[in-house]
C-alpha positions as CSV (number, residue, x, y, z in Angstrom):
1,X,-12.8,-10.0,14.6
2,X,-9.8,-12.3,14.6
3,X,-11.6,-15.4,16.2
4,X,-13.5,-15.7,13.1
5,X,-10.3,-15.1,11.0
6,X,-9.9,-19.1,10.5
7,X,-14.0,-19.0,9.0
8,X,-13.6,-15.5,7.0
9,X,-10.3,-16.0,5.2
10,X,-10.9,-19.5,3.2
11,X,-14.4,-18.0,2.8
12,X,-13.1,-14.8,0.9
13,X,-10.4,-16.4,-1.1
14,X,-12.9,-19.4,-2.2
15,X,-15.1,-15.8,-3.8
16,X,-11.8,-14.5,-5.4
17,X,-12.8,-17.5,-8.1
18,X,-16.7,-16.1,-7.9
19,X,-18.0,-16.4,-11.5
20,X,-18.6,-12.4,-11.3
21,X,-16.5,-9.8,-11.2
22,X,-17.8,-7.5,-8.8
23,X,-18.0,-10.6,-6.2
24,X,-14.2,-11.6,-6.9
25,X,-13.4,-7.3,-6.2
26,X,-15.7,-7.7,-3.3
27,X,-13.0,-10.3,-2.2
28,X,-9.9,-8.9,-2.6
29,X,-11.0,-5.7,-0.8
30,X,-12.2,-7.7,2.4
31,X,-8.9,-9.4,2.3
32,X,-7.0,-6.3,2.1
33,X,-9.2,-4.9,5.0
34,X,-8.6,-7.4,6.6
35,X,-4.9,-6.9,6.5
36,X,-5.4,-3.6,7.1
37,X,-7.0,-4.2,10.7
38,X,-4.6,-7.2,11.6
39,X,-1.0,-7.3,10.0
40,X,-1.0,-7.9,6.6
41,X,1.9,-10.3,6.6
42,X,-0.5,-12.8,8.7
43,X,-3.4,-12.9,5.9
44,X,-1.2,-13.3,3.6
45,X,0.1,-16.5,4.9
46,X,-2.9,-17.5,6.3
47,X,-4.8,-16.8,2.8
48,X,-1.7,-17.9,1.3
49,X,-2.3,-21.5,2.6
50,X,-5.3,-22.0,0.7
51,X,-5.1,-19.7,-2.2
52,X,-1.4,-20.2,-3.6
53,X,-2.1,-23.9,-5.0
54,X,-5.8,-23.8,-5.5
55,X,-7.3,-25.9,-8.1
56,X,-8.8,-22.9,-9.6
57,X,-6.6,-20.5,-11.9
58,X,-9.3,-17.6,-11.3
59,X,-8.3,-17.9,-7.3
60,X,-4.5,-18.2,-7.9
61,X,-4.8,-15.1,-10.3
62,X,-6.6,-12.9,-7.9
63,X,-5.0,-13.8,-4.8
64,X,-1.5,-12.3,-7.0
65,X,-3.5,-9.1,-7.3
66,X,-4.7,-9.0,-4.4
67,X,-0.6,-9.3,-3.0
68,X,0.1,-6.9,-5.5
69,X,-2.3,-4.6,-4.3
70,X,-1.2,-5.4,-0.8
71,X,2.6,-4.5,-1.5
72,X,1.5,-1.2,-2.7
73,X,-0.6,-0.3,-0.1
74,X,1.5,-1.8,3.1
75,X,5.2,-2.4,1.9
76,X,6.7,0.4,3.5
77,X,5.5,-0.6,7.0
78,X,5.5,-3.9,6.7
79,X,9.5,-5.2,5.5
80,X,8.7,-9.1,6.2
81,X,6.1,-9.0,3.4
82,X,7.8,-9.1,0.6
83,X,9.7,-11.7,1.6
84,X,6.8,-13.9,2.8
85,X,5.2,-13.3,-1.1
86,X,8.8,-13.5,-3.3
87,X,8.7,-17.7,-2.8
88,X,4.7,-18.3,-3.9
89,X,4.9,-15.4,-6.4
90,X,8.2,-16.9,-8.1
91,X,6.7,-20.7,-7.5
92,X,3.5,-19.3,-9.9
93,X,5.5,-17.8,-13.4
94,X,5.4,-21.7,-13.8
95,X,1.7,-21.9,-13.7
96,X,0.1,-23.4,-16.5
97,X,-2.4,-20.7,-16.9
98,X,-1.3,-17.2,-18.6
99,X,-3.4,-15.1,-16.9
100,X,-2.0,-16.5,-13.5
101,X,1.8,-16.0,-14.7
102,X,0.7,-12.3,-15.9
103,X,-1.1,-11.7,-12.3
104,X,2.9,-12.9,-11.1
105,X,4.9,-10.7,-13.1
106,X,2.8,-7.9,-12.4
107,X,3.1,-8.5,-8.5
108,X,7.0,-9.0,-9.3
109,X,7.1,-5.4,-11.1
110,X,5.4,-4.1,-8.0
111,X,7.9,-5.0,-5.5
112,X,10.7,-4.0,-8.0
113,X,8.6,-0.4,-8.0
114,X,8.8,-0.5,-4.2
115,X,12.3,-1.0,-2.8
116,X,14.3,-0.9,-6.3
117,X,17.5,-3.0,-6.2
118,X,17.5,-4.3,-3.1
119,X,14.6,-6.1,-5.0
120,X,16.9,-7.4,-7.3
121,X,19.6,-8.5,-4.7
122,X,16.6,-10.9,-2.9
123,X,15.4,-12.5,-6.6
124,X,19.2,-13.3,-6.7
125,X,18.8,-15.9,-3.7
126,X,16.9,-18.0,-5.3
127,X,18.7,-19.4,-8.2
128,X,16.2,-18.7,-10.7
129,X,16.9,-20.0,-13.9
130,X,19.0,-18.2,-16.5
131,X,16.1,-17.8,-19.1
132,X,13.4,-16.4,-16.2
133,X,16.2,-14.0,-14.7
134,X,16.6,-13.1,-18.5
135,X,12.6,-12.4,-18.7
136,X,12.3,-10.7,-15.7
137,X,15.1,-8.5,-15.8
138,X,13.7,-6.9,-19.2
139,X,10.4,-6.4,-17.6
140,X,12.3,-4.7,-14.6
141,X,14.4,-2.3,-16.9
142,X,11.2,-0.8,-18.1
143,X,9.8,0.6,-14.6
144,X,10.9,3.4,-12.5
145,X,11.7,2.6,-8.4
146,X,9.8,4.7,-6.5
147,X,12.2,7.1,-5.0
148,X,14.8,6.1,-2.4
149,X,14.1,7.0,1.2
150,X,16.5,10.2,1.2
151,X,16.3,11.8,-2.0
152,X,12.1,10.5,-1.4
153,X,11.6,12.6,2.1
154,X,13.2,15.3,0.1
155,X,10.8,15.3,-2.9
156,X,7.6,14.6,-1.0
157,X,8.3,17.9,1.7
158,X,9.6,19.9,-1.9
159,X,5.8,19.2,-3.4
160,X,4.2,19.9,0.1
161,X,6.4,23.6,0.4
162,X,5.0,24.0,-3.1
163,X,1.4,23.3,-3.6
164,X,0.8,24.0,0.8
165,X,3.4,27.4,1.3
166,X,1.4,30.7,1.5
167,X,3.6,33.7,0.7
168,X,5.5,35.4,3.6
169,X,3.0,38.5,5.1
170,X,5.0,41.6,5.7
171,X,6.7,42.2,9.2
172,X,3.8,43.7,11.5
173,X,0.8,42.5,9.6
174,X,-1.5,40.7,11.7
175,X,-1.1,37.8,9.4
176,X,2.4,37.9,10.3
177,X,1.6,38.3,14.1
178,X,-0.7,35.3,14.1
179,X,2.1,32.8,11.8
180,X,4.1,34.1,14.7
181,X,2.0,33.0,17.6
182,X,1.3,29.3,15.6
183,X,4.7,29.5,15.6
184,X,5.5,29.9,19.2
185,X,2.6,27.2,20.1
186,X,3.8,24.5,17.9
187,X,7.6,24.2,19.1
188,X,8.7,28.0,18.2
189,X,11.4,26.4,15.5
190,X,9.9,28.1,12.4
191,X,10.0,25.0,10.8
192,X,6.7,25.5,8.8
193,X,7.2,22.6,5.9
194,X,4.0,19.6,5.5
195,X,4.5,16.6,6.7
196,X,3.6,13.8,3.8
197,X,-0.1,12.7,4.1
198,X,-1.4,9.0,4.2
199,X,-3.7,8.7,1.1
200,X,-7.3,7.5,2.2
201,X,-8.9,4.3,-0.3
202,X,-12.4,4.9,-1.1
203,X,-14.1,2.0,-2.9
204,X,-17.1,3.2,-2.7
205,X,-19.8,5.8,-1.8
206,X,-20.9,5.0,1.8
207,X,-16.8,4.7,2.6
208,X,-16.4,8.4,1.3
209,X,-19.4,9.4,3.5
210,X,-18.4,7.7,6.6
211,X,-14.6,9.0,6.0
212,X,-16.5,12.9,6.0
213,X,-18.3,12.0,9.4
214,X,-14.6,10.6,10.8
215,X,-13.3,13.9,9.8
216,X,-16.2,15.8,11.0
217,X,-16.3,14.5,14.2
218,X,-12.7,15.1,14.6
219,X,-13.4,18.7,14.3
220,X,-16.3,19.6,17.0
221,X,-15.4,22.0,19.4
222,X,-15.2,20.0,22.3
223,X,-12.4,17.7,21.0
224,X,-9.3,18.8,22.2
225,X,-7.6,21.9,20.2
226,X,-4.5,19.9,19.2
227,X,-6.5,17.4,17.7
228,X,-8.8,19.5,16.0
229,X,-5.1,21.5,14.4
């Protein structure tokens, strides 16, 4: 797929100014895909090239959302991304259309959500002027960080214990025999608690069926036991 990157990208960010709405959605998903299959940090610059200055607001607005949707989905895995996005993002709260500076505030308030004040400490490095660092700051004092690393691993395995923990069989059962011998096959610790699971993005029908025929063929018998677990 990545030879025809250099046709494919222009091609989808030229749509993300389509004069419908479902086309322009149609966009930003195949450019998140695309991300999703390569690294995102490359289509974004790549995209970025064309999209960040275009002479239509409609393209300059959605390619914002479609990095704001992009931060959400890939910031934790990806660290140079956010760094690769701050500089454009910033460049378009000057834009002369209001839609465009709203798409850039909101993709601002995203990365804020994300990584919290070390957010902060990068918009300081660019010597914003007094009256924007004014503006965004009150926008920023109104959202929530998501949850640090630490204190985060410890709330996400907290919900797991209590929406996945069944309630401890009585010594002997055969319940309690059989949690014994999962036990002894999976390391023999005891250390029974969830690990925190990937959400899947459906966008549409045919995605949610072919994710149930992923899973389903993941679980015929002749796979191999541990993957089938």
């Amino acid at each position: 797929l990545k030879i025809h990157f250099n046709a494919l990208v222009p091609a989808a960010v030229e749509r993300l100014g389509d004069a419908k709405q479902p086309v322009r959605d149609a966009a930003r998903r195949l450019l998140l895909t695309l991300m999703e299959v390569s690294s995102p940090t490359i289509i974004v610059e790549r995209a970025g090239s064309y999209a960040w200055e275009h002479k239509s607001w409609r393209v300059r607005e959605g390619f914002a959302c479609t990095v704001t949707s992009a931060i959400n989905l890939f910031a934790s895995t990806e660290l140079r991304l956010q760094r690769v996005i701050l500089p454009p993002i910033l460049h378009l709260l000057n834009d002369p259309n209001q839609s465009v500076r709203e798409a850039a505030i909101s993709c601002i308030e995203e990365m804020y959500t994300q990584i919290g004040s070390q957010f902060q400490e990068e918009l300081q490095r660019h010597q914003l002027p007094s009256y924007m660092v004014k503006d965004i700051n009150a926008r920023l004092e109104r959202i929530e960080p998501k949850l640090r690393s630490s204190d985060g691993a410890a709330h996400i395995s907290s919900a797991s214990e209590h929406r996945f923990t069944n309630p401890v069989p009585k010594r002997g059962s055969p319940k309690a025999k059989n949690l014994s011998r999962e036990t002894s096959l999976f390391g023999g610790d005891g250390d029974t608690t969830e690990k925190p699971v990937e959400p899947v993005n459906i966008y549409s029908e045919k995605e949610l069926v072919r994710e149930f025929e992923k899973i389903a063929s993941t679980l015929v018998p002749e796979k191999d036991w541990s993957l089938r677990i």
